[in-house]
C-alpha positions in Angstrom: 1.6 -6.1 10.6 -1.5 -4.1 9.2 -2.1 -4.5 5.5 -2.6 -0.8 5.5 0.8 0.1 6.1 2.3 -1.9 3.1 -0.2 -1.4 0.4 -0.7 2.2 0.7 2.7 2.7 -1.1 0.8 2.2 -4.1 -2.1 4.0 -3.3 -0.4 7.4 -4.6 1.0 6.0 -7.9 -2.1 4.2 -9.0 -3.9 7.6 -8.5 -2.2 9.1 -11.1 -1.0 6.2 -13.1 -5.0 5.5 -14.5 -6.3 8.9 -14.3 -3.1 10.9 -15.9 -3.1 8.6 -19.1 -6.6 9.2 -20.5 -6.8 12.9 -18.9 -3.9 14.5 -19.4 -2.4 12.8 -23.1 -3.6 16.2 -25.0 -2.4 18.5 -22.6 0.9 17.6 -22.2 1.3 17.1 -26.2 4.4 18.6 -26.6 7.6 20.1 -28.9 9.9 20.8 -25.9 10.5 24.6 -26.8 13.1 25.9 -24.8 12.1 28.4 -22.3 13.3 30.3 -19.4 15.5 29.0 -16.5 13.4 26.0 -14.1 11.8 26.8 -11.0 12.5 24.4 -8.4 8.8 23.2 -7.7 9.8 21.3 -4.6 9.9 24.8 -3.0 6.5 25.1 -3.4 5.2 22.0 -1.4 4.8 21.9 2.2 6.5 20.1 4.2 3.5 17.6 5.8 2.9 16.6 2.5 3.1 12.9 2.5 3.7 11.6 -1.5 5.1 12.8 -4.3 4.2 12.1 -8.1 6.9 13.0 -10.0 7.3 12.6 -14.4 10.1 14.3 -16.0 8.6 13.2 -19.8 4.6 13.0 -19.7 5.0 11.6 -23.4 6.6 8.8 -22.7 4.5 8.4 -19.6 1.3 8.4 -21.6 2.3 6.0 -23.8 2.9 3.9 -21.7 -0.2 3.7 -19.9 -1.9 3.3 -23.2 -0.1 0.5 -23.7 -1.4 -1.1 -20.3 -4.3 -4.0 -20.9 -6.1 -2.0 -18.8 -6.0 0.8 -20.4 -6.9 -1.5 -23.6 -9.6 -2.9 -21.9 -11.2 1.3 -21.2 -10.5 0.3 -17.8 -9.7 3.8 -15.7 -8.9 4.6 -11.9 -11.4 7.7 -11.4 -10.0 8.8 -8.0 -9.7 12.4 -8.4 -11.9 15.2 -9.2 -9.0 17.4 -10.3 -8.1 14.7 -12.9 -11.5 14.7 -14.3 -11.6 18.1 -14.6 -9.0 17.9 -16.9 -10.4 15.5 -19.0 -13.4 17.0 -19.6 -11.7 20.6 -20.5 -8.2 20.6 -21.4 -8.2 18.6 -24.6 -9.2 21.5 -25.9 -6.2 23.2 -25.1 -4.2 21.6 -27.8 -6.5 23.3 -30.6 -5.0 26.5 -29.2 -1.5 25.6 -29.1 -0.3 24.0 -32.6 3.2 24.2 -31.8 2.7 22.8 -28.3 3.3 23.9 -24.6 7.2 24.9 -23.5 9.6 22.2 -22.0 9.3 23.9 -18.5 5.6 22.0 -18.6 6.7 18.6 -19.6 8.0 17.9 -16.4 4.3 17.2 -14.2 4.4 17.2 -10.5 1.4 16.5 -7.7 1.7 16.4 -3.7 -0.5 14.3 -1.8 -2.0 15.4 1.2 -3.7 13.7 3.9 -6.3 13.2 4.8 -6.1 10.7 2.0 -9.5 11.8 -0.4 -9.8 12.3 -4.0 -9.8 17.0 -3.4 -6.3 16.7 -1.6 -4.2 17.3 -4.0 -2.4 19.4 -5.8 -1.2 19.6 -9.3 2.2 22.2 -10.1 3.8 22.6 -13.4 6.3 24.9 -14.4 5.8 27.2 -17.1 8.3 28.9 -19.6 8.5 32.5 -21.8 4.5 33.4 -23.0 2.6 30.2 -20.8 1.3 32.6 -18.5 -0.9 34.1 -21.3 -1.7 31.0 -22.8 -3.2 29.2 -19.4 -5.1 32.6 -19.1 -6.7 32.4 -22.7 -7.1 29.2 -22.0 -9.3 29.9 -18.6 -10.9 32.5 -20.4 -12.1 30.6 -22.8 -13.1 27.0 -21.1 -13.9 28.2 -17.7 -17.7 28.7 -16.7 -18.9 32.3 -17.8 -21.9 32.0 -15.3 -19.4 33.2 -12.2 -17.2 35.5 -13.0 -13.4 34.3 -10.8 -13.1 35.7 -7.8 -9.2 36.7 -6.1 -7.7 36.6 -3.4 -5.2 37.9 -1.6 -3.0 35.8 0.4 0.4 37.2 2.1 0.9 39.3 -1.0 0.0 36.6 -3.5 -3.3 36.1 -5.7 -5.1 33.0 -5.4 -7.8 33.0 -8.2 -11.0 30.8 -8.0 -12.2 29.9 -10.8 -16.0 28.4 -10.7 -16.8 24.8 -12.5 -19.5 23.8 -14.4 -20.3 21.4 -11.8 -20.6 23.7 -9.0 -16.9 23.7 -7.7 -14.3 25.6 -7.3 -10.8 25.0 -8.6 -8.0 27.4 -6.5 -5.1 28.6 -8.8 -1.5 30.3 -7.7 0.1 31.4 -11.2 2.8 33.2 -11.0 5.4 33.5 -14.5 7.5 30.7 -13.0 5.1 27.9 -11.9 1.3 27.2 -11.9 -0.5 25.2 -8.7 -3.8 23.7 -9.1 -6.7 22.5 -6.4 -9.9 21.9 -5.8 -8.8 23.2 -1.9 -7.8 26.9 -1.2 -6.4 26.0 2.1 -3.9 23.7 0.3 -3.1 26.6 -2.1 -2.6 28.5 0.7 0.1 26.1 2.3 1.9 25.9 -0.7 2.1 29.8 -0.5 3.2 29.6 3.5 5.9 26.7 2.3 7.0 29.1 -0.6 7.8 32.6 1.6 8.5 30.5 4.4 11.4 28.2 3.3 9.7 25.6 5.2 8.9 23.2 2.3 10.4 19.9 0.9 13.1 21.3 -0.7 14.2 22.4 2.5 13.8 18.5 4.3 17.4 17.1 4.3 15.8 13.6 4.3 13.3 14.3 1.3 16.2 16.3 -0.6 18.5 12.9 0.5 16.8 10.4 -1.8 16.7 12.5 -4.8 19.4 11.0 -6.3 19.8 11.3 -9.9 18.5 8.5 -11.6 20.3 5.4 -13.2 18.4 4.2 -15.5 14.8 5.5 -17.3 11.8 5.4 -15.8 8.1 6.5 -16.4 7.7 8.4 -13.1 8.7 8.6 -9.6 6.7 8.3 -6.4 7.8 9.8 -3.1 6.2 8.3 0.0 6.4 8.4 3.6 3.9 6.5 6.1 4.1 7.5 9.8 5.2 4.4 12.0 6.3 2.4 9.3 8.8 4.0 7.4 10.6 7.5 6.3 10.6 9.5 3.2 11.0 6.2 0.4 11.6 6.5 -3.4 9.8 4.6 -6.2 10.6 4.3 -9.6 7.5 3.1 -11.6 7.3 0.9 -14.9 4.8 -0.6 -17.0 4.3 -3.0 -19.5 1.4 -5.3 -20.3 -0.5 -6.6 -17.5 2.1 -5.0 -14.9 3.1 -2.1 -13.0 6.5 -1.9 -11.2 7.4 -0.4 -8.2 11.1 -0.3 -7.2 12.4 1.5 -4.0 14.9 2.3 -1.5 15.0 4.2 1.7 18.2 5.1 4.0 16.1 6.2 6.7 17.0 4.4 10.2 14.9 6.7 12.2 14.0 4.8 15.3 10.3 5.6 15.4 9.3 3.7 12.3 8.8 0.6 14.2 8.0 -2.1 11.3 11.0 -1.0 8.9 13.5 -1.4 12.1 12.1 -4.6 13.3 12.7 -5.6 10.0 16.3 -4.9 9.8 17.0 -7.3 12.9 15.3 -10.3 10.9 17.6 -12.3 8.9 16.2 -12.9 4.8 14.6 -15.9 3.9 14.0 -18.0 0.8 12.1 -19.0 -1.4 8.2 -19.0 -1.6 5.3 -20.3 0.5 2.8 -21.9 -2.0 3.2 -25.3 -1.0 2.4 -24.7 2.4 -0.7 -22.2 1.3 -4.1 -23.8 0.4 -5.2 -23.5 -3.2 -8.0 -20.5 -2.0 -5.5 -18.5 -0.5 -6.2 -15.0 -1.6 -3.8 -13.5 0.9 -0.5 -14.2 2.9 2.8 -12.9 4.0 6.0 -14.2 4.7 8.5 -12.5 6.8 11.8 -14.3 8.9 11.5 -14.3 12.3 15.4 -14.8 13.6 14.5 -12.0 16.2 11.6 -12.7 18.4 12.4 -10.5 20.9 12.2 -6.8 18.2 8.7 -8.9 16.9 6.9 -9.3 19.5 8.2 -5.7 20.8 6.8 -4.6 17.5 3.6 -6.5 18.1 3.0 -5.8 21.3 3.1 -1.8 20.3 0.3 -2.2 17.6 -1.9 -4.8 20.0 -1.9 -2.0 22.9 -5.1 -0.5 20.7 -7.0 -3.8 21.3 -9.6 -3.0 23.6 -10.4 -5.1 27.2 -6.4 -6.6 27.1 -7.0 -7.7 30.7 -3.8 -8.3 33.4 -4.8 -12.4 32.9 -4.5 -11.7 28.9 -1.5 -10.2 29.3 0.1 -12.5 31.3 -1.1 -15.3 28.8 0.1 -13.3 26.0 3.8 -13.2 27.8 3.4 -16.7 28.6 2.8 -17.6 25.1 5.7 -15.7 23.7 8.2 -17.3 25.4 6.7 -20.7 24.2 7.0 -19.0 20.6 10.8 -18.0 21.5 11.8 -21.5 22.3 10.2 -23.5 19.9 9.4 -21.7 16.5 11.2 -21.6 13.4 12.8 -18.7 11.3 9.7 -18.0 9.0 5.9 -16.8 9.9 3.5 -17.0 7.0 -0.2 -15.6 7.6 -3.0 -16.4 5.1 -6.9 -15.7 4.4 -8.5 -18.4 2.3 -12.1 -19.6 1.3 -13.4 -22.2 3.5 -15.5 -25.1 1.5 -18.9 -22.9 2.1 -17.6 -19.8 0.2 -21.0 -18.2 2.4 -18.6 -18.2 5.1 -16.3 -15.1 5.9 -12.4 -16.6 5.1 -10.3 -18.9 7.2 -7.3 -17.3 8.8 -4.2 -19.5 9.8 -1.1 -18.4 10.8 1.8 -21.0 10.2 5.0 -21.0 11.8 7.9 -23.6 11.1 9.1 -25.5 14.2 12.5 -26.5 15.0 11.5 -30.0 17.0 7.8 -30.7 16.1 7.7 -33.5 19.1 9.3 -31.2 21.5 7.0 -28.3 20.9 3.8 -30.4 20.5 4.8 -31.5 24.4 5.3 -28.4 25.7 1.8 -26.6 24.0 -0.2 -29.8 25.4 1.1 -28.7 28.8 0.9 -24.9 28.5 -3.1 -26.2 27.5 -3.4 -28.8 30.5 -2.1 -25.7 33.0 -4.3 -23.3 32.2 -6.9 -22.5 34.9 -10.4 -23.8 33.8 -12.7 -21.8 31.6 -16.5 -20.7 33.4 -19.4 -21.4 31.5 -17.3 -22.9 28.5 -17.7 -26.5 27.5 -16.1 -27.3 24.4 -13.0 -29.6 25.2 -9.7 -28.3 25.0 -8.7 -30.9 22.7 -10.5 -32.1 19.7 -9.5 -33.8 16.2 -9.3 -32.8 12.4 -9.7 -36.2 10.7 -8.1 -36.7 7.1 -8.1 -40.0 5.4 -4.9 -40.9 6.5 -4.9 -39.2 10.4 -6.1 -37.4 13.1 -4.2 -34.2 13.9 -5.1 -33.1 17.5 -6.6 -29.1 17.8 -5.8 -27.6 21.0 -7.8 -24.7 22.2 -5.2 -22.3 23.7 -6.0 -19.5 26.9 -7.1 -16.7 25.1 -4.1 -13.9 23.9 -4.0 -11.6 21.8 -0.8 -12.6 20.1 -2.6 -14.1 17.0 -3.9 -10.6 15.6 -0.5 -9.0 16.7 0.9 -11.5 14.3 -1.3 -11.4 11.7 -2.8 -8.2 11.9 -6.3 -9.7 11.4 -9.5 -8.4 12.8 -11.0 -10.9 14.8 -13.7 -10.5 16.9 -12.7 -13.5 19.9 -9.2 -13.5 21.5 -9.7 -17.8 21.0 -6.9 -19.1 19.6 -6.2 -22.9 18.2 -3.2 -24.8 17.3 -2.6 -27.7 15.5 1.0 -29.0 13.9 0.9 -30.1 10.3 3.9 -30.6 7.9 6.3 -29.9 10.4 5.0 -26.3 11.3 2.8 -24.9 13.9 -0.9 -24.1 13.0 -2.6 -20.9 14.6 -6.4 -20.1 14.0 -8.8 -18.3 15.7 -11.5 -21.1 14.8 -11.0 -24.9 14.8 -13.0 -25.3 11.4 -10.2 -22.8 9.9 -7.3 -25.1 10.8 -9.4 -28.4 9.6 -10.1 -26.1 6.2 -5.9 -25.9 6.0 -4.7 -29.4 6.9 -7.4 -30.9 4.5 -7.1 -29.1 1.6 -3.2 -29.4 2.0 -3.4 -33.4 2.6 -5.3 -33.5 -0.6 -2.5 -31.3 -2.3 -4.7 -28.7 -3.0 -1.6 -25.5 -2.6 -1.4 -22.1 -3.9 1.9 -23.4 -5.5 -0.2 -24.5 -8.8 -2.6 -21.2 -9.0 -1.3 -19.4 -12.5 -1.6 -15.8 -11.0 0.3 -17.1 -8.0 3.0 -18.1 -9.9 3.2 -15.3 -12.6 3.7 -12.9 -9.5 6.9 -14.7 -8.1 8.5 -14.6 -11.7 8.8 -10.9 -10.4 9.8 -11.4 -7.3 13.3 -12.0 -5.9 13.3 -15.4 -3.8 15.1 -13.7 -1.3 13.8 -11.6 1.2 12.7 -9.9 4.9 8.7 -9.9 4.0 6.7 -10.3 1.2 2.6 -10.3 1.1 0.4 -11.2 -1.6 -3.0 -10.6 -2.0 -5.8 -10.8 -4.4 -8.4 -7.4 -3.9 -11.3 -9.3 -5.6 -11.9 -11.7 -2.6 -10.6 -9.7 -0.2 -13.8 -6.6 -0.7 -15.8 -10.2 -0.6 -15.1 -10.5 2.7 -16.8 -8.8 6.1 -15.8 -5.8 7.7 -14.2 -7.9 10.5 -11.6 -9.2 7.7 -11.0 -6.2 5.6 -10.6 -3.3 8.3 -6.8 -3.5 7.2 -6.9 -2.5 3.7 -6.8 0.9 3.2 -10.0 3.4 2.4 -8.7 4.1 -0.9 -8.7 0.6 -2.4 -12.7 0.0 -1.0 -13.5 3.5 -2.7 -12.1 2.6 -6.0 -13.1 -1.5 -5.7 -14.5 -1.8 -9.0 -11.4 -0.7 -10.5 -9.2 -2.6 -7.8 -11.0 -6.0 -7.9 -9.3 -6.5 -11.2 -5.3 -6.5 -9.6 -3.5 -8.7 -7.7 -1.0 -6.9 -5.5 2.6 -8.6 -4.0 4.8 -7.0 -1.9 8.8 -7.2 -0.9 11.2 -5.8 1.1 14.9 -7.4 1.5 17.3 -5.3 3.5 20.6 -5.0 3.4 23.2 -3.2 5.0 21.2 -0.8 7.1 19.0 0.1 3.5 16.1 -1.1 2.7 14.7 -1.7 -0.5 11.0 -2.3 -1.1 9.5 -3.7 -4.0 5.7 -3.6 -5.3 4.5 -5.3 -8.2 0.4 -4.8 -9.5 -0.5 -8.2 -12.1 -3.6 -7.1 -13.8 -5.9 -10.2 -14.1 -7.1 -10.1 -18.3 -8.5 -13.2 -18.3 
């Protein structure tokens, strides 16, 4: 399962979390006037947008993020041109409004649109009795006097474009009601289709179905979907110190979001992995595996994009699932690590607990001994990782494809090895990785004793379907070929990134699925 689809939940909330808190503090310096009646602003977004940011007190928003060691620290997110924008410009605005804006504007709201880039966005507020006139003093006095704004017409509607300093253009719909904001027309313009249309999210059943009203307080609320994984899922986001929260739920059983059902078959498990995790582990996840059958289906689906999966591979690749099916465990735990030569890309090791270590050891050495020879390859098909108290045979497998279905790793070789250590079965797509593993864990080297390790499973609930964690300093260290699966939008904004460590849960539970994200900002 790709990194790409779990992390990006957090891509949307950290966008606005780190930028908002610095840009937007004086503009939203309010005294709650009371105003006219709200617009719904949902109305206004269309329906292929694919995350909400949602803050119903920007205040207490702000404050918070001020109170982040990040923020402390003058350490931003500068993802979006909109946002700095702001920052540049609207402090001002406060100077002109002494008794501050109306309540209608306390409540901020921005869609998400993909592509996923820093311009697709866009930023709607609502506005109550005399805000119209004060945005347009404002723009009158602030915006750049060397182009004079240029409108549009647009199905009846103005769109104003309003030049930059910089040499962009920033697209406005104001109408008495609402205000939307973007550095993209067209997305103006499909927030005006979505309006006169009635085709917008406040029209999706399944959108409108997880805005329940909320239980307890929190600093804002995200609102994601990612195609194949899952449906339209609800965050509530908190902060304190060197954390941000991230708690969710989704109801959504829609068949096509492959990962979230195949999850549902799984049974939880317990507990965390650190003992069996070397010490230079910078990534893993856990997930239970009481359902072969739904993961390799799931598997197989996101491996049919590996190129050259010839009728032999295949056939391997069934071959080798059925061994999995009759001999493995109820846990799969996949890891990136440094090797001893930190030159070298990461070691990546699958492990998989084993029901009957002697059976299963048999039955691989066989599946090995069968399998036609290899032309023009010379390496044995056995060899041995030597510790100071054993050797641990490595077998060199047929090749499949089944290890970066698994894992969702890169690898450039379909080569797999195996070895069995500590009662569990050892995958790797290189026999140095799996000597790495089993000698760093014979000398008791685990992950079990790092301090960010554990501070992040304080936070985590020991029960669960899958969990990840993983540590974005060493993983933009690594080559292409080992970092394909985190998303565009963490590599962008590395410098900022490299100083979180990010962990990830789901647990299910009757049908529901609740995921949890935690961010543990590294101080020291």
């Amino acid at each position: 399962m790709k990194l790409r689809t779990i992390v990006k939940i957090a891509i949307t909330s950290s966008v606005v979390l780190l930028c908002s808190g610095f840009a937007l503090y004086s503009f939203f310096r309010l005294s709650a006037a009371e105003g006219q009646k709200d617009f719904n602003l949902y109305e206004l977004m269309p329906s292929t947008t694919s995350a909400v940011f949602v803050t119903d007190d920007v205040l207490e928003f702000v404050a918070e993020v001020d109170e982040l060691t990040c923020s402390k620290n003058q350490q931003y997110l500068y993802v979006s041109k909109l946002f700095s924008y702001l920052k540049q410009s609207l402090y001002a605005l406060s100077e002109d409004t002494p008794h501050g804006l109306s309540r209608q504007m306390n409540q901020m709201l921005i869609s998400f649109h993909e592509p996923d880039n820093e311009r697709n966005q866009v930023l709607y507020c609502r506005l109550g009795n005399g805000d119209k006139e004060l945005v347009n003093r404002f723009v009158r006095k602030y915006i750049s006097s060397l182009y004079p704004p240029k409108t549009f017409i647009y199905k009846g509607e103005e769109i104003i474009i309003y030049p930059m300093a910089d040499g962009d253009f920033l697209a406005c719909y104001l109408t008495s009601d609402f205000m939307a904001l973007s550095f993209q027309k067209k997305l103006i313009e499909n927030v005006i289709d979505a309006y006169k249309s009635g085709k917008s999210l406040a029209d999706d059943s399944t959108f409108t179905g997880i805005r329940a009203p909320k239980k307890s307080a929190a600093a804002a609320t995200i609102y994601t979907r990612m195609q194949g994984m899952m449906g339209w899922t609800e965050f509530d986001m908190k902060m304190k110190d060197d954390f941000i929260y991230f708690s969710g739920i989704t109801h959504d059983a829609d068949t096509c979001f492959a990962f979230i059902n195949q999850l549902r078959q799984q049974q939880s498990v317990k507990g965390f992995p650190g003992e069996v995790l070397p010490s230079t582990a910078f990534y893993f996840s856990r997930q239970g595996i009481t359902d072969w059958v739904s993961l390799l289906s799931y598997g197989n689906a996101q491996g049919q994009s590996v190129p050259a999966r010839t009728s032999e591979v295949q056939n391997r690749d069934k071959e080798f699932s059925r061994y999995l099916m009759e001999n493995a465990g109820q846990d799969l735990v996949a890891c990136l690590f440094q090797r001893e030569d930190t030159l070298q890309d990461a070691a990546a090791v699958l492990s998989l607990s084993v029901a009957d270590v002697t059976e299963a050891e048999r039955m691989l050495r066989a599946l090995v001994n069968a399998a036609p020879a290899d032309e023009g390859r010379r390496n044995p098909r056995i060899t041995f990782c030597y510790t100071v108290n054993k050797a641990y045979p490595i077998y060199r497998l047929p090749q499949t494809t089944l290890f970066e279905q698994l894992t969702s790793f890169a690898e450039p070789t379909l080569d797999v090895y195996a070895a069995f250590y500590g009662g569990r079965l050892l995958l790797a797509p290189d026999a140095d990785a799996l000597a790495h593993y089993i000698r760093q864990l014979d000398k008791g080297e685990v992950l079990n004793g790092a301090m960010v390790y554990q501070t992040g499973m304080d936070h985590l609930s020991d029960s669960y379907h899958f969990m990840l964690m993983a540590d974005f300093d060493h993983i933009f260290q690594q080559s292409e070929n080992h970092v394909r699966f985190v998303p565009d939008f963490f590599l962008r904004n590395a410098d900022f990134f490299r100083h979180f460590t990010l962990f990830v849960q789901f647990a299910c539970a009757d049908g529901v699925v609740y995921p949890n994200i935690v961010l543990k900002y590294k101080s020291e």
